[in-house]
C-alpha positions, 0 to 999 in steps of 0.5 A, a space after each residue: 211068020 212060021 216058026 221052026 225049033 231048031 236044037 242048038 247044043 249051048 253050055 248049061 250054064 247059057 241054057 238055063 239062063 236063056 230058059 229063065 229068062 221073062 218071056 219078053 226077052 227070050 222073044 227079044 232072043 229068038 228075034 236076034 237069033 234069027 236075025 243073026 242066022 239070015 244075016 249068016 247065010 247071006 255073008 261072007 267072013 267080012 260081012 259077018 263081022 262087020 255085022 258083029 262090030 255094028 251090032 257091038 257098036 249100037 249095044 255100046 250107043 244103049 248104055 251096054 258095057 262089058 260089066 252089065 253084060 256080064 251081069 245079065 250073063 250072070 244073071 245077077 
């Protein structure tokens, strides 16, 4: 697969924090990041969140609460 850089404007926060991140989980981003902007382009309104909702779903199902996620989104 070919990849393209696409400059997405975040606050500075997420932005060093995803620029931080081991290289294993910034590629685990980029690959959901992708895969959410296919999913994106091919939805309706309805779609999308019944996208969000699956995807919320399965990160609970793997042990994700609210309190780890921010965590991870503290970078603690």
């Amino acid at each position: 697969m070919t990849l393209a850089t696409l400059t997405i404007p975040l606050d500075e926060r997420t932005a060093q924090t995803l620029d931080q991140a081991p290289r294993g989980q910034r590629e685990q981003l980029q690959s959901l990041f992708s895969y959410l902007a296919r999913q994106y382009a091919e939805s309706t309104p309805e779609s999308l969140i019944a996208l969000m909702e699956e995807i919320g779903q399965e990160a609970r199902a793997n042990g994700l609460t609210p309190e780890i996620l921010q965590s991870i989104l503290n970078d603690e």
